[in-house]
PDBQT receptor file of N, H, CA, C and O in Angstrom, charges set to zero:
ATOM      1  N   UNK A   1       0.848  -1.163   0.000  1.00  0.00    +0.000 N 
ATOM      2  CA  UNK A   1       0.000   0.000   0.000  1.00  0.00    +0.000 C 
ATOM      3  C   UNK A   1       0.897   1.231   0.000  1.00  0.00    +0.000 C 
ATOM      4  O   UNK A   1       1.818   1.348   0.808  1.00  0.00    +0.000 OA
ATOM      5  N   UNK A   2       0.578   2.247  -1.026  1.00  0.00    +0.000 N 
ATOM      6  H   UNK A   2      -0.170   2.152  -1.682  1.00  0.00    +0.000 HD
ATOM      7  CA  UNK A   2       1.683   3.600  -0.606  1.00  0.00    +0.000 C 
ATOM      8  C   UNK A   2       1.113   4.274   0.262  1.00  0.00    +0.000 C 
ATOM      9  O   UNK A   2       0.040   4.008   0.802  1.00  0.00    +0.000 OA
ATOM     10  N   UNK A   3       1.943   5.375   0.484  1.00  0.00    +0.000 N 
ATOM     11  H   UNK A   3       2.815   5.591   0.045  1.00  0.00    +0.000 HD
ATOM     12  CA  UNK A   3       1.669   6.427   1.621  1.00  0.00    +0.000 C 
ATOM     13  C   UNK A   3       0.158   6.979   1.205  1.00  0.00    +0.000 C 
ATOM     14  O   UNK A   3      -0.428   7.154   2.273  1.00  0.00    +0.000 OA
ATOM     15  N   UNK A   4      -0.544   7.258   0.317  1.00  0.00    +0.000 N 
ATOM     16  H   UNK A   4      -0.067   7.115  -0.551  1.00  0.00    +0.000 HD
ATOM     17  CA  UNK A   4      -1.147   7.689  -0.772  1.00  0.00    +0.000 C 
ATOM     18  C   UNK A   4      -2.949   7.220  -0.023  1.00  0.00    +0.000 C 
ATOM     19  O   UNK A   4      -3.930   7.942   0.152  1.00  0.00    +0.000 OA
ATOM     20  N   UNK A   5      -2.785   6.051   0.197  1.00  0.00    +0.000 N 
ATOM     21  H   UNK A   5      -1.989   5.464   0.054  1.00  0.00    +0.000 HD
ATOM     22  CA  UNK A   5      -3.792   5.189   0.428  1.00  0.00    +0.000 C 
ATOM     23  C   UNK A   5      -4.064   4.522   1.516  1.00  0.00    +0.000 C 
ATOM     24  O   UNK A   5      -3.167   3.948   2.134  1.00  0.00    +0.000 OA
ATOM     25  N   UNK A   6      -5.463   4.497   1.946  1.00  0.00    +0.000 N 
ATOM     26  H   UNK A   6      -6.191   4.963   1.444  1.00  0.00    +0.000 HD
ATOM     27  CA  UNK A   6      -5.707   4.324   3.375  1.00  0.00    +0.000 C 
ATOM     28  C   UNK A   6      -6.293   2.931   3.370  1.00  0.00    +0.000 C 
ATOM     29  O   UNK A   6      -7.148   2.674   2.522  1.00  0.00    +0.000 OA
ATOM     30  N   UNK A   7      -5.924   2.028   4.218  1.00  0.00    +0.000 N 
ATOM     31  H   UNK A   7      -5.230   2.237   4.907  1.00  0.00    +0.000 HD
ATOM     32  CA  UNK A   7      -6.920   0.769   4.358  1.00  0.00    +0.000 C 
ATOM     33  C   UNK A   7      -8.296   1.059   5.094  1.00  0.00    +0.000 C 
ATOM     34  O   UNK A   7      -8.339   2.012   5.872  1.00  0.00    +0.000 OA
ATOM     35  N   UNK A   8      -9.392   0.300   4.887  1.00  0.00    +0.000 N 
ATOM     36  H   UNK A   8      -9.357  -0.474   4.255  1.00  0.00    +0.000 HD
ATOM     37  CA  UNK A   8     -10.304   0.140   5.414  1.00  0.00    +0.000 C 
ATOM     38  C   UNK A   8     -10.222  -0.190   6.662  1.00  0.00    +0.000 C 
ATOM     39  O   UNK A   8      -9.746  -1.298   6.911  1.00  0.00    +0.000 OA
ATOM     40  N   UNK A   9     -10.681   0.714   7.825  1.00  0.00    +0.000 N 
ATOM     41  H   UNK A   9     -11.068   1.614   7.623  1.00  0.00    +0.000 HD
ATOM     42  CA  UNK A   9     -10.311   0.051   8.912  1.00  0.00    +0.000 C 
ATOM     43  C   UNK A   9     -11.794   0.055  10.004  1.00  0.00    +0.000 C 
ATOM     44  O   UNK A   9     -12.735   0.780   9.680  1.00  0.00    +0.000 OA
ATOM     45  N   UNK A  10     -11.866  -0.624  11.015  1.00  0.00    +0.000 N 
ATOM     46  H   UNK A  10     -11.101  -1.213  11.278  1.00  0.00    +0.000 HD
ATOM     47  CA  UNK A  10     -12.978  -0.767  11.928  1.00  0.00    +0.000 C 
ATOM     48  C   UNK A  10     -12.889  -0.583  12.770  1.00  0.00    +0.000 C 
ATOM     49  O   UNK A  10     -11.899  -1.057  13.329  1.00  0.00    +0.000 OA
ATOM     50  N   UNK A  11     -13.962   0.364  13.670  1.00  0.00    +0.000 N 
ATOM     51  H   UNK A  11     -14.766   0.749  13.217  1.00  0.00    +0.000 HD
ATOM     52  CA  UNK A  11     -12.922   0.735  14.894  1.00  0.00    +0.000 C 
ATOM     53  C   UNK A  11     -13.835  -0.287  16.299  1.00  0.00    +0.000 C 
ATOM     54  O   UNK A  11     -15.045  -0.419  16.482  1.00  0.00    +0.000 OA
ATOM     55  N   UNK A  12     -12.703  -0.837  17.051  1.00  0.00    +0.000 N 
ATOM     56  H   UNK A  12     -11.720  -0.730  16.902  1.00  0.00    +0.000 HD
ATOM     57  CA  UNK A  12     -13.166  -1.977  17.865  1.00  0.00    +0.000 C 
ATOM     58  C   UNK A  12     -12.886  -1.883  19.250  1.00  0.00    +0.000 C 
ATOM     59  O   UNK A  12     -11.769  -1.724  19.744  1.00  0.00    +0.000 OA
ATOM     60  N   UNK A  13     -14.378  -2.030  20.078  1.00  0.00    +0.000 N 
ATOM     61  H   UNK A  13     -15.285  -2.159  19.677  1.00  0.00    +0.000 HD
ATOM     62  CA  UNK A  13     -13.997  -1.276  21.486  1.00  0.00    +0.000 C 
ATOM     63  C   UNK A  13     -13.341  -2.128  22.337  1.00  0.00    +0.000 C 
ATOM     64  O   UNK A  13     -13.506  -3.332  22.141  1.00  0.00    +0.000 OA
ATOM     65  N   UNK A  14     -12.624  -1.769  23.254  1.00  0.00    +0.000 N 
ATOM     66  H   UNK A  14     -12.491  -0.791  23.413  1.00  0.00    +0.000 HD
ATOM     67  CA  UNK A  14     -12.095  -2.668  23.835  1.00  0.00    +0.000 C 
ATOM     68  C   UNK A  14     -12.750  -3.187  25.556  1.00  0.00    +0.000 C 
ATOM     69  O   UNK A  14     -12.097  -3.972  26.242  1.00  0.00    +0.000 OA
ATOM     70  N   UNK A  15     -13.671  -2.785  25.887  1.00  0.00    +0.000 N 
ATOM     71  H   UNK A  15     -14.203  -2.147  25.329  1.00  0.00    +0.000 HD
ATOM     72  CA  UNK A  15     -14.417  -2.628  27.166  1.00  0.00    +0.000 C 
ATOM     73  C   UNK A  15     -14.910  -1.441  27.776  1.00  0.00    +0.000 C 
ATOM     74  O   UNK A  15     -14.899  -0.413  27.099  1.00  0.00    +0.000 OA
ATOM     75  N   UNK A  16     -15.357  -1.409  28.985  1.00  0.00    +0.000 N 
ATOM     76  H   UNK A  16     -15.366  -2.244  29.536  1.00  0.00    +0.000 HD
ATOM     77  CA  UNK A  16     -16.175  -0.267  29.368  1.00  0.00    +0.000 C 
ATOM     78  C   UNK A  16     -15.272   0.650  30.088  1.00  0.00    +0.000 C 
ATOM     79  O   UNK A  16     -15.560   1.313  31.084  1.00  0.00    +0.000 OA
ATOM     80  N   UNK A  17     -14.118   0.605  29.450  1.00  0.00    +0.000 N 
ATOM     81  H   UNK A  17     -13.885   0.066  28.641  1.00  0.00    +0.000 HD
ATOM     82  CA  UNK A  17     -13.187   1.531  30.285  1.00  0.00    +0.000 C 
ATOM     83  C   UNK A  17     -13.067   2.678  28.849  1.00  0.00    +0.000 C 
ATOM     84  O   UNK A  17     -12.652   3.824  29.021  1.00  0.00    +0.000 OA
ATOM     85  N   UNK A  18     -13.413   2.260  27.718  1.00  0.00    +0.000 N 
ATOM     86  H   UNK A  18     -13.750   1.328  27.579  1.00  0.00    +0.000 HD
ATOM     87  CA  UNK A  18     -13.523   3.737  26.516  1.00  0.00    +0.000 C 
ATOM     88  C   UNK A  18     -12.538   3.274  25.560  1.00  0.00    +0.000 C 
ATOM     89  O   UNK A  18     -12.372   3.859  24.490  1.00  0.00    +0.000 OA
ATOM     90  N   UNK A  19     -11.879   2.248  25.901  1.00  0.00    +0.000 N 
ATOM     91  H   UNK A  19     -12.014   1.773  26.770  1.00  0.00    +0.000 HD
ATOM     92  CA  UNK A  19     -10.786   2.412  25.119  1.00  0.00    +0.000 C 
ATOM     93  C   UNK A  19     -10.925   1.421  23.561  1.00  0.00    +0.000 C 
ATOM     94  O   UNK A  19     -11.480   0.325  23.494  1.00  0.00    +0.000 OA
ATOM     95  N   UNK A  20     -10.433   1.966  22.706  1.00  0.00    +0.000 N 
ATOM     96  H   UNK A  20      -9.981   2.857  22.760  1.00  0.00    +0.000 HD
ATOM     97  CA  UNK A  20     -10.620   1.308  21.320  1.00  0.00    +0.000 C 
ATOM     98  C   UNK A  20      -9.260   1.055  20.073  1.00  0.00    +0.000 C 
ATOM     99  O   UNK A  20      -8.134   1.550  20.019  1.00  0.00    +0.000 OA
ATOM    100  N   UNK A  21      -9.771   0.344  19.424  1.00  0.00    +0.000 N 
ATOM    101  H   UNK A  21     -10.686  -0.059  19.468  1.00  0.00    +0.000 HD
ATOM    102  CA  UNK A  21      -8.653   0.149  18.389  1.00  0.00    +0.000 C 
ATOM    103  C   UNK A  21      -8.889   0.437  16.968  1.00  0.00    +0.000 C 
ATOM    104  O   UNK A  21     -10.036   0.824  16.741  1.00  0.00    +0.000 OA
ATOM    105  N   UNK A  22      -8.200   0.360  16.067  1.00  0.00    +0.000 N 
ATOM    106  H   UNK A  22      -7.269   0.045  16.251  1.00  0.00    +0.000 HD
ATOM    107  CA  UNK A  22      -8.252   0.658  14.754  1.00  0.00    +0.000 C 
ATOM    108  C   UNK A  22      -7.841  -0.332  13.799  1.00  0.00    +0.000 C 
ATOM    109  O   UNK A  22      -6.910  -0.267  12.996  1.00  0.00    +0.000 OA
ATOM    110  N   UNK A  23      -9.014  -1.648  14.080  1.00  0.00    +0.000 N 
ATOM    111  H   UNK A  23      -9.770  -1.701  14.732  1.00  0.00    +0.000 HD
ATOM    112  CA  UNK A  23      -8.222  -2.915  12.935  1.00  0.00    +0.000 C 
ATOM    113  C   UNK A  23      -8.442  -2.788  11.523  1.00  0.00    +0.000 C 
ATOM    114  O   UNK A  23      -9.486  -2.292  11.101  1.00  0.00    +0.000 OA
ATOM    115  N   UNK A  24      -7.179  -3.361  10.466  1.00  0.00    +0.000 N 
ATOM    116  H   UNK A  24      -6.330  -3.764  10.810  1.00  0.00    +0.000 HD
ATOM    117  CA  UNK A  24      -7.834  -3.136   9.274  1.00  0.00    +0.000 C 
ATOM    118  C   UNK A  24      -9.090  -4.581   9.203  1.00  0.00    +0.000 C 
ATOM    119  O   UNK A  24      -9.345  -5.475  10.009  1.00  0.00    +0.000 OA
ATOM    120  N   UNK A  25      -9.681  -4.213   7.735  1.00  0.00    +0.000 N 
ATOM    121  H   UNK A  25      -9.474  -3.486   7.081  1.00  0.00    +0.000 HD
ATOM    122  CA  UNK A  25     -10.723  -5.106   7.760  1.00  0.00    +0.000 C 
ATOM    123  C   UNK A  25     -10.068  -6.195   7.239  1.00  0.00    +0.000 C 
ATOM    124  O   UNK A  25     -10.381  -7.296   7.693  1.00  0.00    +0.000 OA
ATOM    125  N   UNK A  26      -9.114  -6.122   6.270  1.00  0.00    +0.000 N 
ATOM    126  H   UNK A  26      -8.859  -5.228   5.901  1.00  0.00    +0.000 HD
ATOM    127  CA  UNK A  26      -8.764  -7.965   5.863  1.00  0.00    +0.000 C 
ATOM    128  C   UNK A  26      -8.409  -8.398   7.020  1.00  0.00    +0.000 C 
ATOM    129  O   UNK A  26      -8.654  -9.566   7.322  1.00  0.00    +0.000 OA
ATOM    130  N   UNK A  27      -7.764  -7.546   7.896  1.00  0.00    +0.000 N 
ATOM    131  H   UNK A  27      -7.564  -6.597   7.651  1.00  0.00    +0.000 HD
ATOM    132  CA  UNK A  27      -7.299  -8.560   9.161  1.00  0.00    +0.000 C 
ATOM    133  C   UNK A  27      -8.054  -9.025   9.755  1.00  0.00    +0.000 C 
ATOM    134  O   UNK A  27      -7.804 -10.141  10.211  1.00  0.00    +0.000 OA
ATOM    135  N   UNK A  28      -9.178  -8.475  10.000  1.00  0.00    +0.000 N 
ATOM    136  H   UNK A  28      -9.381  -7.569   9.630  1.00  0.00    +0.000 HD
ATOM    137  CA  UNK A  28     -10.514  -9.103  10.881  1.00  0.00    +0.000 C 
ATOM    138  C   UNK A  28     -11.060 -10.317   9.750  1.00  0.00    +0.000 C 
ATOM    139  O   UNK A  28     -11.839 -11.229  10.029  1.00  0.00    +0.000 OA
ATOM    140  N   UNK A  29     -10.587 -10.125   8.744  1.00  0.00    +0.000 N 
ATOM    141  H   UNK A  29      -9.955  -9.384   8.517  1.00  0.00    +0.000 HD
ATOM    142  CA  UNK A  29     -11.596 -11.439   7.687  1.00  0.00    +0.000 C 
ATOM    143  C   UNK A  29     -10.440 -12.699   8.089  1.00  0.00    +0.000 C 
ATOM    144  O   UNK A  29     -10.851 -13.836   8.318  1.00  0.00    +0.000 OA
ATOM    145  N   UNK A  30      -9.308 -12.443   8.132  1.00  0.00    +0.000 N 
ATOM    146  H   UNK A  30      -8.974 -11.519   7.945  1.00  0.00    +0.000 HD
ATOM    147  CA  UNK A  30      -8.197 -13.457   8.190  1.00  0.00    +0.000 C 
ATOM    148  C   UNK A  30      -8.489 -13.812   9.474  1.00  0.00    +0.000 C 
ATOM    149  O   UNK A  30      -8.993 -14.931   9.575  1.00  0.00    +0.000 OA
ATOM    150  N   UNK A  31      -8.276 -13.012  10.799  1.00  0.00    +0.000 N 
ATOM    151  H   UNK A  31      -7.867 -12.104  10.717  1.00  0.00    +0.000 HD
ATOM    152  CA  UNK A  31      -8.502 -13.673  12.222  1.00  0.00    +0.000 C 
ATOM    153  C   UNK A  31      -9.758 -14.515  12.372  1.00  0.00    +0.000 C 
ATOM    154  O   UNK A  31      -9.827 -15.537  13.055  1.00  0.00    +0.000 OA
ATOM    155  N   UNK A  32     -10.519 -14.100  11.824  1.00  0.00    +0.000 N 
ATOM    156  H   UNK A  32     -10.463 -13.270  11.269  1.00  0.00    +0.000 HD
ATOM    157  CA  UNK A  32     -12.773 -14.369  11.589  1.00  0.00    +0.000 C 
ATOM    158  C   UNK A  32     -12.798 -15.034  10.311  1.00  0.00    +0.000 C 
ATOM    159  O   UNK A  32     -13.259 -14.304   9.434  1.00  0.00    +0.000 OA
ATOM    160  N   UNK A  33     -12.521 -15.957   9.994  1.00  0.00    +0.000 N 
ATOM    161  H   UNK A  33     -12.146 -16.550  10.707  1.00  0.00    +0.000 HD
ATOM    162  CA  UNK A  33     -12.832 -16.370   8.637  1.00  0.00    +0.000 C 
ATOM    163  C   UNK A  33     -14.036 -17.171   8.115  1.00  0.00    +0.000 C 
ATOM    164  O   UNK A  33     -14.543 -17.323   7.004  1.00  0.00    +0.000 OA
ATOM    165  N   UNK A  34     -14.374 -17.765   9.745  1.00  0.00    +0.000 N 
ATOM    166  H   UNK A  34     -13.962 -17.641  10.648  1.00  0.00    +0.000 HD
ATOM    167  CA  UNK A  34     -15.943 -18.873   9.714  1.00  0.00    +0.000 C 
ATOM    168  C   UNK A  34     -17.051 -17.712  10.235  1.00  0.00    +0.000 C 
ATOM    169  O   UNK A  34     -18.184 -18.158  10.411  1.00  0.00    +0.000 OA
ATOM    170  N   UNK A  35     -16.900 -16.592  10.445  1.00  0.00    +0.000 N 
ATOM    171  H   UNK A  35     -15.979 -16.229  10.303  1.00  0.00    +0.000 HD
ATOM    172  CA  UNK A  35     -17.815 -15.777  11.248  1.00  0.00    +0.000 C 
ATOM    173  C   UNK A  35     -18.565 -15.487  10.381  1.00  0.00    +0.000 C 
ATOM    174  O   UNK A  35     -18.100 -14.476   9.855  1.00  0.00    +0.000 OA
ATOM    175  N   UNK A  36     -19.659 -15.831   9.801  1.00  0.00    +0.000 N 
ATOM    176  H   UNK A  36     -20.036 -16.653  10.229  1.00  0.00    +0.000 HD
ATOM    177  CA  UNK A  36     -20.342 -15.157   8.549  1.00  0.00    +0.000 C 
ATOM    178  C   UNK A  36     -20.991 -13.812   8.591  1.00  0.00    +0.000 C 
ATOM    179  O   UNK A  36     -21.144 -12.982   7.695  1.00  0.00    +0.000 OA
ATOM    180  N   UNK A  37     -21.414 -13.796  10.129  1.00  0.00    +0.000 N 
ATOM    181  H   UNK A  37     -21.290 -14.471  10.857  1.00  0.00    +0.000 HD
ATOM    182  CA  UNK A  37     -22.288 -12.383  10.391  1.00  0.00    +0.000 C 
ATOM    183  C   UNK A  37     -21.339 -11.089  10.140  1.00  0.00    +0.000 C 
ATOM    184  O   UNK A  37     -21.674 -10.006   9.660  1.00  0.00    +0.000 OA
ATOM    185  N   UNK A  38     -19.594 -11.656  10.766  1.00  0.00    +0.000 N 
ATOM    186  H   UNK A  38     -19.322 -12.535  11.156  1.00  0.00    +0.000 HD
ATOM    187  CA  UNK A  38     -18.813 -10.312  10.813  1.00  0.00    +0.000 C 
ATOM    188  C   UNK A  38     -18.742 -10.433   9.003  1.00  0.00    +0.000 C 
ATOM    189  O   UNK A  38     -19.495  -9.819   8.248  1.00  0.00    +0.000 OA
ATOM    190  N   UNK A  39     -18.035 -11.041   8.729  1.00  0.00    +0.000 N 
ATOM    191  H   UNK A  39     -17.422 -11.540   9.342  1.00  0.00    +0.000 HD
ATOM    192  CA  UNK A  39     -17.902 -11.098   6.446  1.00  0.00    +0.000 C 
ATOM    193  C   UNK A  39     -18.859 -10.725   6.327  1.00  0.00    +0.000 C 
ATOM    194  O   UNK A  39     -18.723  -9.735   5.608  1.00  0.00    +0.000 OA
ATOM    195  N   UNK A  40     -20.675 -10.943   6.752  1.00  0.00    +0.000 N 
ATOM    196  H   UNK A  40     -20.786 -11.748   7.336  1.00  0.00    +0.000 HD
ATOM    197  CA  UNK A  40     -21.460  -9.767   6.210  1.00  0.00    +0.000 C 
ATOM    198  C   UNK A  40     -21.269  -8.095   6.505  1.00  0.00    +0.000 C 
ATOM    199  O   UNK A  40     -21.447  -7.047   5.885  1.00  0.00    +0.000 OA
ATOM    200  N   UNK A  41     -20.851  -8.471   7.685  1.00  0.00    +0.000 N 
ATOM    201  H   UNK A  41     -20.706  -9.323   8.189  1.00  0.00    +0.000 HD
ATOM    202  CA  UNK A  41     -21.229  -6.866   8.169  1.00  0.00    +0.000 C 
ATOM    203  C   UNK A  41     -20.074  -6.290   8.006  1.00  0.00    +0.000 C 
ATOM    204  O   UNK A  41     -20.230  -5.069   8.047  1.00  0.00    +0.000 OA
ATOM    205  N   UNK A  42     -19.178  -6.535   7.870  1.00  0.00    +0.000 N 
ATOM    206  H   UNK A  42     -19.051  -7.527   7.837  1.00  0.00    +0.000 HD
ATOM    207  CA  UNK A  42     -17.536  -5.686   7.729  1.00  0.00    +0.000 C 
ATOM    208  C   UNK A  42     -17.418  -5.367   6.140  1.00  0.00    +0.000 C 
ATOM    209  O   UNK A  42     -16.764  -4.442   5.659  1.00  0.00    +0.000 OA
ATOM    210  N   UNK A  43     -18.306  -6.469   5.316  1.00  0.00    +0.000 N 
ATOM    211  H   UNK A  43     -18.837  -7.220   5.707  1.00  0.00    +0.000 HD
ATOM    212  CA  UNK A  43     -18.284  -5.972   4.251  1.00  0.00    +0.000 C 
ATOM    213  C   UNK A  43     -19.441  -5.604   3.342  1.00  0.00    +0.000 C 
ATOM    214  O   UNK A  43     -19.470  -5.906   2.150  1.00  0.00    +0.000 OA
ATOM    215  N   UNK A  44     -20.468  -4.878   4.028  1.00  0.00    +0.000 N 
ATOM    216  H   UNK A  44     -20.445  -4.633   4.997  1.00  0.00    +0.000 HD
ATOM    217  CA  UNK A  44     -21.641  -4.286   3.890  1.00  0.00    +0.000 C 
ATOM    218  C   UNK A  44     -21.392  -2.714   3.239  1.00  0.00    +0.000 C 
ATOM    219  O   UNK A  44     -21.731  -2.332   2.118  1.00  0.00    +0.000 OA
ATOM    220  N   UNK A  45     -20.821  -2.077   4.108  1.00  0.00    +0.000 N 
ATOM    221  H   UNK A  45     -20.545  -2.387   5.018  1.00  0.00    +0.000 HD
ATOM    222  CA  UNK A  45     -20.405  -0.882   3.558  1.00  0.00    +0.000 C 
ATOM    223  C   UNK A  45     -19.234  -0.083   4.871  1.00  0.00    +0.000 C 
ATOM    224  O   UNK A  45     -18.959  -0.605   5.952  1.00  0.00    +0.000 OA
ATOM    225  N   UNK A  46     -18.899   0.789   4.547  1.00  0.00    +0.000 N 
ATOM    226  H   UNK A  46     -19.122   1.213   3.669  1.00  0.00    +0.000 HD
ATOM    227  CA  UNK A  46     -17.595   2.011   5.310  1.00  0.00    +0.000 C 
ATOM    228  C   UNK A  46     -18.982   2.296   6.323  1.00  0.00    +0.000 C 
ATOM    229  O   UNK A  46     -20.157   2.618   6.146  1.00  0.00    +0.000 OA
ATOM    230  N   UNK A  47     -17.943   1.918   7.679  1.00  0.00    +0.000 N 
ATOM    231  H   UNK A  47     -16.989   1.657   7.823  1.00  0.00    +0.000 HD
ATOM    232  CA  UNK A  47     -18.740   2.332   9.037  1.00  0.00    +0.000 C 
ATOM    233  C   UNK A  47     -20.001   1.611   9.270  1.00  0.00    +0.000 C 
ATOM    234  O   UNK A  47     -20.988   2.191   9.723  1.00  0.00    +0.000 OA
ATOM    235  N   UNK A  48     -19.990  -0.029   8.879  1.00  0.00    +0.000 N 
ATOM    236  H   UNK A  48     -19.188  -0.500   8.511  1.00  0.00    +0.000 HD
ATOM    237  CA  UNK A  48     -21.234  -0.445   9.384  1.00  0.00    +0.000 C 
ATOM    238  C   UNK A  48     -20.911  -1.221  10.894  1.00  0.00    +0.000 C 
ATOM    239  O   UNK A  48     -21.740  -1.938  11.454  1.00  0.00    +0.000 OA
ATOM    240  N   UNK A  49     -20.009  -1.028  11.248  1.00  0.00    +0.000 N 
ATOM    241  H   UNK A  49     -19.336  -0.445  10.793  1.00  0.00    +0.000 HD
ATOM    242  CA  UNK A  49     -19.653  -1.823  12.629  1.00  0.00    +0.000 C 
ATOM    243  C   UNK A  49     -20.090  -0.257  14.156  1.00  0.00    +0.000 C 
ATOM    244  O   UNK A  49     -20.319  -0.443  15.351  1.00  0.00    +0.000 OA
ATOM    245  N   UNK A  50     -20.043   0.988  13.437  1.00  0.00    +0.000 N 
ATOM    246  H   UNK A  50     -19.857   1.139  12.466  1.00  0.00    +0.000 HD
ATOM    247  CA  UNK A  50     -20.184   2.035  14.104  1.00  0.00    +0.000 C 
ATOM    248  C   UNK A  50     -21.437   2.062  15.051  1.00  0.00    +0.000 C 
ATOM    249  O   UNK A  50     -21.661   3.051  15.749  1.00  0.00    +0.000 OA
TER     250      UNK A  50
């Protein structure tokens, strides 16, 4: 990827203390690969996990 271009990313909370992360989405398809609900919903459209 160049400097140029941004990955798709999801932002993922980490508990009720506020704190969150910024995964890209192939990585969540590679870690989740049998999850069908997340492969729908991660790849539904930009910001459907929000």
């Amino acid at each position: 990827m160049s400097a140029n271009e941004q990955a798709d990313v999801v932002v993922v909370g980490l508990g009720p203390g506020g704190a969150y992360v910024a995964v890209p989405v192939d990585r969540l398809r590679r870690v989740f690969p049998t999850c069908p609900t997340l492969q729908r919903t991660v790849g539904a459209a930009p910001g459907a996990l929000r």
